[in-house]
Wavefront OBJ file of the C-alpha trace (Angstrom):
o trace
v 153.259 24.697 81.272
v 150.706 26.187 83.813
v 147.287 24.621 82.232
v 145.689 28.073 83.140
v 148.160 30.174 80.840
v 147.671 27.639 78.147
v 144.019 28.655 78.823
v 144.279 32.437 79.036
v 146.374 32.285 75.551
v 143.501 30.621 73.787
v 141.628 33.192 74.854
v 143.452 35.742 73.824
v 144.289 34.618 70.705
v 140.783 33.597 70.259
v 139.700 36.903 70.889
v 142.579 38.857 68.415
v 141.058 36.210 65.751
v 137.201 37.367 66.233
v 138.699 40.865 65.936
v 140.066 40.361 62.922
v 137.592 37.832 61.501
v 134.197 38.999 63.047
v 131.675 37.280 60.431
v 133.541 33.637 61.568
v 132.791 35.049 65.538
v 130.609 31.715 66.612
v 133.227 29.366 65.086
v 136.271 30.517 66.236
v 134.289 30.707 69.406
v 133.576 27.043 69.607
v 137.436 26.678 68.536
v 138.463 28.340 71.559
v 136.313 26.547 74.210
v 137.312 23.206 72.418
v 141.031 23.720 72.788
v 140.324 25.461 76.363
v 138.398 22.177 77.543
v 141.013 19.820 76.181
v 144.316 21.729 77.731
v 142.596 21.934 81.231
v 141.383 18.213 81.154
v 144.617 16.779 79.765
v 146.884 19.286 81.715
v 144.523 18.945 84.757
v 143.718 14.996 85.657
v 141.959 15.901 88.788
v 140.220 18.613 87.201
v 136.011 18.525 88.143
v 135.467 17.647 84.556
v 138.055 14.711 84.321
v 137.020 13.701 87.770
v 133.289 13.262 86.191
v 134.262 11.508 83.233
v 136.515 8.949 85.263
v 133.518 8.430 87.667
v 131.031 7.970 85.093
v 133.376 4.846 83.347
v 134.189 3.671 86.759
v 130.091 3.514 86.974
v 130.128 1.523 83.706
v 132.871 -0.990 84.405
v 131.172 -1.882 87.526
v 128.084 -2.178 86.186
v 129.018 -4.507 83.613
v 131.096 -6.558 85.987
v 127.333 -6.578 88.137
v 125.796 -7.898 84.772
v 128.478 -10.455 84.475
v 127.979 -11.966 88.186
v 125.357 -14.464 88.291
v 126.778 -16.046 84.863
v 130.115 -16.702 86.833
v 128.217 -18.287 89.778
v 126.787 -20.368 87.249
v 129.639 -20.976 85.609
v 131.310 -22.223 88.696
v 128.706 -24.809 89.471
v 129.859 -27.615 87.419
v 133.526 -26.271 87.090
v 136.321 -28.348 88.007
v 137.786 -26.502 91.234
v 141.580 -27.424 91.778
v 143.567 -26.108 95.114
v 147.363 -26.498 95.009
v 148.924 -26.495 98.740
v 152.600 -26.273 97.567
v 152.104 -22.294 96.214
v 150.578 -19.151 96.292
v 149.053 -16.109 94.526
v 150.846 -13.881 97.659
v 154.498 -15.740 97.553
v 154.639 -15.782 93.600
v 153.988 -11.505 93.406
v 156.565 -11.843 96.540
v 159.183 -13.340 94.296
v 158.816 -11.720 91.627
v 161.764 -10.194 89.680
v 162.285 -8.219 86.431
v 165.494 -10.084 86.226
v 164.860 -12.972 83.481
v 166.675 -16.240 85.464
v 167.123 -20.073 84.042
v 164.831 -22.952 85.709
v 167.051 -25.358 87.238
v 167.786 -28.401 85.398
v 165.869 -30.276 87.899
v 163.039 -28.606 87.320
v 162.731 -28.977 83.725
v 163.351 -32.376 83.733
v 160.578 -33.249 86.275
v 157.848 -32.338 83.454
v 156.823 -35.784 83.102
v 155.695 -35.668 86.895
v 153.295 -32.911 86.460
v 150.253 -33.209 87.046
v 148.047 -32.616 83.676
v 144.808 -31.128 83.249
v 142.413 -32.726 80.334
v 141.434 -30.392 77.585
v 137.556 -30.736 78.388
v 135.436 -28.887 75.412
v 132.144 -28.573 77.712
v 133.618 -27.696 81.366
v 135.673 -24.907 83.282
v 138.927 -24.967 85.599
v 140.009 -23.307 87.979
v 142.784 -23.190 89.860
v 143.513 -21.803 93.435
v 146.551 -21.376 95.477
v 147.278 -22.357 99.171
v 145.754 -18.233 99.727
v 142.449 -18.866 97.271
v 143.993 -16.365 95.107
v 143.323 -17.461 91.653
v 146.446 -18.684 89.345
v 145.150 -19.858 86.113
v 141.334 -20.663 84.700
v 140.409 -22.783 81.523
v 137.467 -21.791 79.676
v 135.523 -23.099 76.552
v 134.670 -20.388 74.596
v 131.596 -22.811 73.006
v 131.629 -20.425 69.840
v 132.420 -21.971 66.458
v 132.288 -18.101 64.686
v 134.962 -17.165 67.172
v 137.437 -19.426 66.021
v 136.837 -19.564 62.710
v 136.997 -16.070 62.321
v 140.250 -16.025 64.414
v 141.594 -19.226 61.735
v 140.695 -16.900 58.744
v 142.281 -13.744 59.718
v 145.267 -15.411 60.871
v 145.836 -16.569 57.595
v 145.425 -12.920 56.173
v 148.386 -11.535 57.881
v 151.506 -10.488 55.829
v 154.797 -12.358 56.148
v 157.223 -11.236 58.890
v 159.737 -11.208 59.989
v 160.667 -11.109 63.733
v 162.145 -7.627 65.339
v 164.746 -8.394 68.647
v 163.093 -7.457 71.906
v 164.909 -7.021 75.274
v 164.278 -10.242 76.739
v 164.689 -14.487 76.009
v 164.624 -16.510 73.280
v 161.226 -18.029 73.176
v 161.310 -19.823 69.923
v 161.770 -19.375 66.064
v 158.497 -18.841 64.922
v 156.945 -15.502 64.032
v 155.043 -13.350 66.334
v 154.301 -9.680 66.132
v 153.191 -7.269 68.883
v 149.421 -5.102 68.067
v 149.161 -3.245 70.910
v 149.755 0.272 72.877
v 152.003 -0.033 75.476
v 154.734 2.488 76.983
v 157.922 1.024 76.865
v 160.786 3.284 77.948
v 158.320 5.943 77.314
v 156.425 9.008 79.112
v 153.701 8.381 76.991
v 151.564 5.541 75.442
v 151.776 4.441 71.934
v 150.920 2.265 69.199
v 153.372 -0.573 68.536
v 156.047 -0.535 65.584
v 154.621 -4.270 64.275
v 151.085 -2.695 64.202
v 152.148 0.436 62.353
v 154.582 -1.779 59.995
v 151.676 -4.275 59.396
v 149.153 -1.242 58.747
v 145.747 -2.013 57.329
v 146.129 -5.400 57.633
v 146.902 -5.765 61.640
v 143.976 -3.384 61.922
v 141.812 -5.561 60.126
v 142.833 -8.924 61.923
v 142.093 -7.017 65.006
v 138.723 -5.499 63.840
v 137.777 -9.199 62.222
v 138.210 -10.737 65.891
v 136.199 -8.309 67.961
v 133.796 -10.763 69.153
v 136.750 -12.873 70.424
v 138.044 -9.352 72.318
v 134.497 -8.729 73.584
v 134.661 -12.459 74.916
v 137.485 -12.952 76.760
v 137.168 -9.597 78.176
v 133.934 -10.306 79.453
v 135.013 -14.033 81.588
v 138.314 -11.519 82.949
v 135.405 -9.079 84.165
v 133.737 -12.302 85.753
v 137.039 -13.929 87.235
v 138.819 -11.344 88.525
v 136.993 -7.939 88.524
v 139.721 -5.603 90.504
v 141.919 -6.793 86.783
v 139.283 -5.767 84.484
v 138.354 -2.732 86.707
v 142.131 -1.348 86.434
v 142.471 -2.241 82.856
v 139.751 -0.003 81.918
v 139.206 2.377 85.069
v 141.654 5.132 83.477
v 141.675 6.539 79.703
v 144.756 6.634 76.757
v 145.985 9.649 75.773
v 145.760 11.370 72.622
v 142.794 9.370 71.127
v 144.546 5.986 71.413
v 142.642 2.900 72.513
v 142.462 -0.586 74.090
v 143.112 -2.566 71.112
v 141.347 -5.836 72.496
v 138.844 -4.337 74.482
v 139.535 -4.240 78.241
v 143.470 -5.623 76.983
v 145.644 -3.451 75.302
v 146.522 -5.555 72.871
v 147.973 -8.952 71.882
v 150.789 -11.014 70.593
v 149.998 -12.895 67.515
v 152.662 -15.767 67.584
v 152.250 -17.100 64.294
v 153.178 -20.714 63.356
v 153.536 -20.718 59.273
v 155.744 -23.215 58.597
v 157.052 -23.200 62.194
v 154.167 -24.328 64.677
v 154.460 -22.000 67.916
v 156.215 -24.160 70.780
v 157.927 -21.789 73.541
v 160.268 -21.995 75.751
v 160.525 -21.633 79.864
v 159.882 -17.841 79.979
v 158.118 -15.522 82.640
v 156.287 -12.476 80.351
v 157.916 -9.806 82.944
v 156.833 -7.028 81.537
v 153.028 -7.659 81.726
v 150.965 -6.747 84.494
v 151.760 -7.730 88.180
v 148.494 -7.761 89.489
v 146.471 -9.020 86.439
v 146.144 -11.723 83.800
v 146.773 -12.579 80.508
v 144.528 -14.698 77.874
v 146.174 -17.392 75.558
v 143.861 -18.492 72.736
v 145.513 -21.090 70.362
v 144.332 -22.010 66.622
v 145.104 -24.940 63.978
v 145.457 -28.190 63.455
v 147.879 -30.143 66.047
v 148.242 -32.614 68.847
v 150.651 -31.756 71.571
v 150.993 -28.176 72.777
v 150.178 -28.301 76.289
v 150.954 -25.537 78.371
v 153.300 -26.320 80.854
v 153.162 -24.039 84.564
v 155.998 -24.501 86.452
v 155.835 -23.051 89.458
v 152.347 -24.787 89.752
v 153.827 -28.165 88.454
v 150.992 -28.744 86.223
v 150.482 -29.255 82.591
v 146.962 -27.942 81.208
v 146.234 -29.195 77.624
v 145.108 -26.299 75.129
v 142.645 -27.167 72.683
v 141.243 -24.554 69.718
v 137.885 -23.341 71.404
v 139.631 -23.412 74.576
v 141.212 -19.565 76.479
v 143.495 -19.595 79.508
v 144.276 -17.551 81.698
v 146.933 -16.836 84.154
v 149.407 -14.237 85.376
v 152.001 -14.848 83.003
v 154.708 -12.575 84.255
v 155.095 -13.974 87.793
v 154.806 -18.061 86.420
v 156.918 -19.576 84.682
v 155.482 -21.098 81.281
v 156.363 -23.125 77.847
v 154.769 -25.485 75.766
v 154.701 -29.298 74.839
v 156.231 -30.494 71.516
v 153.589 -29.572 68.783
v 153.119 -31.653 66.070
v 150.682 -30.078 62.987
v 149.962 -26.325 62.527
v 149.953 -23.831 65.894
v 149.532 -20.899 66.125
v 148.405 -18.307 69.096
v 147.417 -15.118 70.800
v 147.855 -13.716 73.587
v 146.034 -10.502 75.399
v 147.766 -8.570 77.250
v 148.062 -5.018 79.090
v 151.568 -4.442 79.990
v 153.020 -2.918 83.752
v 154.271 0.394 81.666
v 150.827 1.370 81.143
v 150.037 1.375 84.934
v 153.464 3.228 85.328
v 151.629 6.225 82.978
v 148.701 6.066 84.774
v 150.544 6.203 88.150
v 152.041 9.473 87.078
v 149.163 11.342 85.084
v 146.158 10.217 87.446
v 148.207 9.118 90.950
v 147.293 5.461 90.310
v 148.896 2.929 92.140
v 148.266 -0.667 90.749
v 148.656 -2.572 93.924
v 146.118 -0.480 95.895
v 143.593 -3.281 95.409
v 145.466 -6.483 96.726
v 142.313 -9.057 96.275
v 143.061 -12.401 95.397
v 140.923 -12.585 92.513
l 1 2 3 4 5 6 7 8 9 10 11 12 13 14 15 16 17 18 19 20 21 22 23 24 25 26 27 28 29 30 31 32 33 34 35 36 37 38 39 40 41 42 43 44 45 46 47 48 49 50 51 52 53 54 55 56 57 58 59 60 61 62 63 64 65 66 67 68 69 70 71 72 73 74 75 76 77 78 79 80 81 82 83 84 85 86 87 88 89 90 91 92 93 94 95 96 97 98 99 100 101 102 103 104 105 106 107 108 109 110 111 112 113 114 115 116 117 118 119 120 121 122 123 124 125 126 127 128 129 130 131 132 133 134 135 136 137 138 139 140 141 142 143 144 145 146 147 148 149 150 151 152 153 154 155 156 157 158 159 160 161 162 163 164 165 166 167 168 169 170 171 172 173 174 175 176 177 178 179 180 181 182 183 184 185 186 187 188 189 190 191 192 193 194 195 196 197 198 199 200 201 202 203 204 205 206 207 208 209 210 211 212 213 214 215 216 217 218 219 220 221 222 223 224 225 226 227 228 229 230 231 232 233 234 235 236 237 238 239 240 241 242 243 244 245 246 247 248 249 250 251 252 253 254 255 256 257 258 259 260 261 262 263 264 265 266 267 268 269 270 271 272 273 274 275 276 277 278 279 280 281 282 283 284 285 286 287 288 289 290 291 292 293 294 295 296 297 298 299 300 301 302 303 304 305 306 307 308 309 310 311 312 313 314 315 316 317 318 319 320 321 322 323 324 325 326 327 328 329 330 331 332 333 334 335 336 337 338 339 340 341 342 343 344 345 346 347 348 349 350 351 352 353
């Protein structure tokens, strides 16, 4: 509907109400320019008003990416810098496919030739392609309140039981979805685990806001363009980022199963950005295995990577003990909303990092 008849009816019914109702005149006044601002805003995305209010975040984000810089130089300083010469950032977004398709057998067997990266509680990694664009990046998070909290409220959450997803099998142990995405949807919305879970998934995710907060803040330093298009454009209809600049996360659960996936490329996740894994318990083993980069980086509690998980292929190393993990993510379909309500194009920023 034309935004501007939506905004002539309030009016007019505004004005039949004060008619009728003249001692409630001021309210139903400040009814009318409410629902007035809201229609031509939502209706309008390139309205002055929305304009205004997407410049003024855009301000923020970058500001806080600004605030962010000189810790990341530091941080670099006595990080371990790795630079692989047999791929790239540019030819893994070349090759990418929405099509889910087997490693060859070859491949998987040739694990044991990998190159593996030490878990390594007090120091950073990085890891380049043959283009400098970044592929994955080990942090310590160095914050014992993190993952305890994370340990607690993991052991909060109800019982469940799986739902089937379009996709692979990537193991048997549980895993639930608290997020907004917009799959095979016009419009964003809150996930059916998140819903089903209720006051519980909202209080895991409230309990671990410091670990949102974190890992949101080392994406802003590692690879600004991602953090500044996973926040540069608001959710409709009061929805929000459930993990701060991510939409949400997986929590992959490892009860009496300890989480151990298989090969699998997360397809549906954002081309041009990353995704955070952040494991908890008690194990040995558990390594996550890239193999398109041919390396094995060990995963310790305490310990976040990142990497773009839909364009490498991924799985993990036998676990022995108790495993469980999240991941933050912001999936493609979101971009795909904001490509049609605010003429966003994801790829218009094509930096490396």
């Amino acid at each position: 509907m034309n935004p501007m008849l939506i905004f002539n009816i309030c009016f007019i019914v505004g004005s039949a109400n004060i008619q009728q109702y003249p001692q409630n005149a001021a309210q139903i006044s400040n009814i009318i320019y409410s629902q007035a601002i809201f229609y031509y805003t939502t209706a309008m995305p390139h309205s002055r008003i929305k304009r205004r209010c997407i410049d003024n975040r855009l301000r923020r984000i970058n500001k806080r990416i600004k605030s962010l810089r000189k810790l990341h130089l530091k941080q670099l300083q006595s990080a371990q810098i790795i630079t692989l010469s047999h791929v790239s950032l540019g030819e893994l977004r070349a090759k990418f496919s929405l099509q889910h398709k087997a490693l060859p057998q070859y491949v998987l067997s040739s694990v044991n030739h990998f190159r593996r990266i030490l878990s390594d509680s007090q120091r950073s990694v990085f890891i380049y392609g043959s283009d400098q664009g970044l592929l994955a990046c080990r942090i310590p998070l160095n914050d014992s309140t993190i993952l305890d909290s994370l340990t607690t409220s993991l052991r909060l959450l109800p019982s469940h039981t799986n739902h089937k997803f379009r996709g692979i099998d990537r193991g048997s142990y549980s895993t639930r979805h608290y997020c907004v995405w917009s799959p095979y949807s016009k419009q964003p919305f809150i996930s059916r685990e998140l819903k089903e879970d209720g006051q519980a998934g909202l209080d895991f995710l409230e309990a671990n806001q410091r670990l949102w907060q974190r890992i949101s803040d080392i994406l802003a330093q590692i690879s600004p363009c991602t953090y500044r298009r996973f926040l540069r454009y608001p959710l409709p209809n009061k929805l929000k980022r459930f993990c701060t600049a991510f939409a949400g996360c997986v929590v992959n659960l490892g009860d009496k199963d300890p989480v151990q996936t298989k090969p699998h490329r997360d397809v549906k996740e954002s081309i041009y950005g990353f995704s955070c894994v952040v494991p908890a318990g008690d194990y040995t083993g558990g390594g996550v295995i890239l193999y398109d980069l041919k390396l094995v980086v060990d995963l310790r509690p305490g310990e976040v990577l990142f990497f773009p998980d839909s364009l490498i292929h991924h799985a993990n190393e036998e676990v022995v003990g108790d495993r469980s993990s999240i991941v933050a993510f912001t999936q493609e379909n979101l971009f795909h909303y904001w490509k049609r309500k605010f003429k966003f194009v994801n790829n218009n920023e094509l930096s490396k990092f």
